[in-house]
C-alpha positions in Angstrom: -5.3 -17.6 -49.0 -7.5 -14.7 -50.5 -7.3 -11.9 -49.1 -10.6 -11.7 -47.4 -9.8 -15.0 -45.5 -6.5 -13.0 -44.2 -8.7 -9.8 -43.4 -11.3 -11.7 -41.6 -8.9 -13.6 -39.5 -7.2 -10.7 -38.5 -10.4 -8.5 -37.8 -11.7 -11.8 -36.1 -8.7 -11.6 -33.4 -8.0 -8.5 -32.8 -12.1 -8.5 -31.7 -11.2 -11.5 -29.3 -8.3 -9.6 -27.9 -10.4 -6.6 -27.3 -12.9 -8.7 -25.7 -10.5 -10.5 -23.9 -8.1 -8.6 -21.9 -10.3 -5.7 -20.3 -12.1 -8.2 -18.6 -9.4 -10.3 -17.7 -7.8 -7.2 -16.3 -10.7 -5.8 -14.3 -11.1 -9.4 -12.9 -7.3 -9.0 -11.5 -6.9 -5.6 -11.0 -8.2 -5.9 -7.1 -6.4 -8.7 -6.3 -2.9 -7.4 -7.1 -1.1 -5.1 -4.8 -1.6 -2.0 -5.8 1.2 0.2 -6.9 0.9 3.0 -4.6 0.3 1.1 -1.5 1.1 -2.4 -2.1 -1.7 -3.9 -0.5 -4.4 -6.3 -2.1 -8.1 -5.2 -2.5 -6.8 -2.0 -2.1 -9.8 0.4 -1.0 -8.2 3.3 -1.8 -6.9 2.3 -6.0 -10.2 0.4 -5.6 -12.9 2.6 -4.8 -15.7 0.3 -5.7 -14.5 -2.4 -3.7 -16.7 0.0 -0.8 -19.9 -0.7 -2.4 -18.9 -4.4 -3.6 -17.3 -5.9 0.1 -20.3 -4.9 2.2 -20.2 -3.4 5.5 -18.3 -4.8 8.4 -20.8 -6.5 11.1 -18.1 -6.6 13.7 -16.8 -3.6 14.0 -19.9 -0.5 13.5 -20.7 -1.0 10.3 -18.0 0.6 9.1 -17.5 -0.4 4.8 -15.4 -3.9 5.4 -13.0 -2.8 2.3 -11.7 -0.1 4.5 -12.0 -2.1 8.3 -8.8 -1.4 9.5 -9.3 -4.1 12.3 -10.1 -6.8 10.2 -7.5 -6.0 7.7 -5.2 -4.9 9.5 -2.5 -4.9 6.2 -4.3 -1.4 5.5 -2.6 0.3 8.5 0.1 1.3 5.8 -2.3 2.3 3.5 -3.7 4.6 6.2 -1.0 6.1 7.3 0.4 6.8 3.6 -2.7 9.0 3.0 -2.3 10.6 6.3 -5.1 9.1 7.7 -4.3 7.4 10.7 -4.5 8.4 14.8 -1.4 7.0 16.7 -2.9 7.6 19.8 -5.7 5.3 19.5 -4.5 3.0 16.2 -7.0 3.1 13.7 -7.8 5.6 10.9 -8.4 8.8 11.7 -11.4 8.9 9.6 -12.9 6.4 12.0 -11.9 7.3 15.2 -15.0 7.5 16.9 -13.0 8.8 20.3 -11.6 11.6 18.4 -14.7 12.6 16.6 -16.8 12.4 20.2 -14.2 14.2 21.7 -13.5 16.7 18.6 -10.0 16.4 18.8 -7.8 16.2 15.8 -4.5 15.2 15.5 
């Protein structure tokens, strides 16, 4: 083979490669437990996940990638980033009887 057909190939490639595996990792990224708090569709690692899941009908509207209630698997997640009222078991961010009553624990 000249060495054109060799360069070609190999500049031919490396472009599908490119191409290739940032998209297959974006595609993935969310749906693999994330390393820091080993939970799937992570809101926290996944920040656009907010904008991309909606809100949460059920349960005030609150963005359903961080609904607590629905996914309850975030509880760990929660607590972990120190966001997360005992007393009343939900985040602490969205503990509407703490933030009526402006306690803060």
């Amino acid at each position: 083979m000249s060495k054109n057909v060799v360069s070609i190939i190999v500049i031919v490639f490396v472009g599908l490669l490119a191409w290739f595996l940032p998209q297959s990792e974006a595609k993935a990224s969310p749906q693999t437990p994330c390393a820091v708090h080993q939970t799937v569709n992570c809101p926290f690692c996944h920040p656009q996940l907010i904008q991309t899941m909606g809100l949460c009908k059920e349960h005030d509207n609150i963005p359903e990638a961080q609904c607590v209630l629905c996914r309850p698997e975030l509880k760990r997640a929660y607590q972990q980033e120190k966001d997360w009222c005992a007393e009343h078991s939900v985040p602490e961010s969205q503990c509407t009887t703490c933030l009526l009553h402006g306690q803060n624990h």
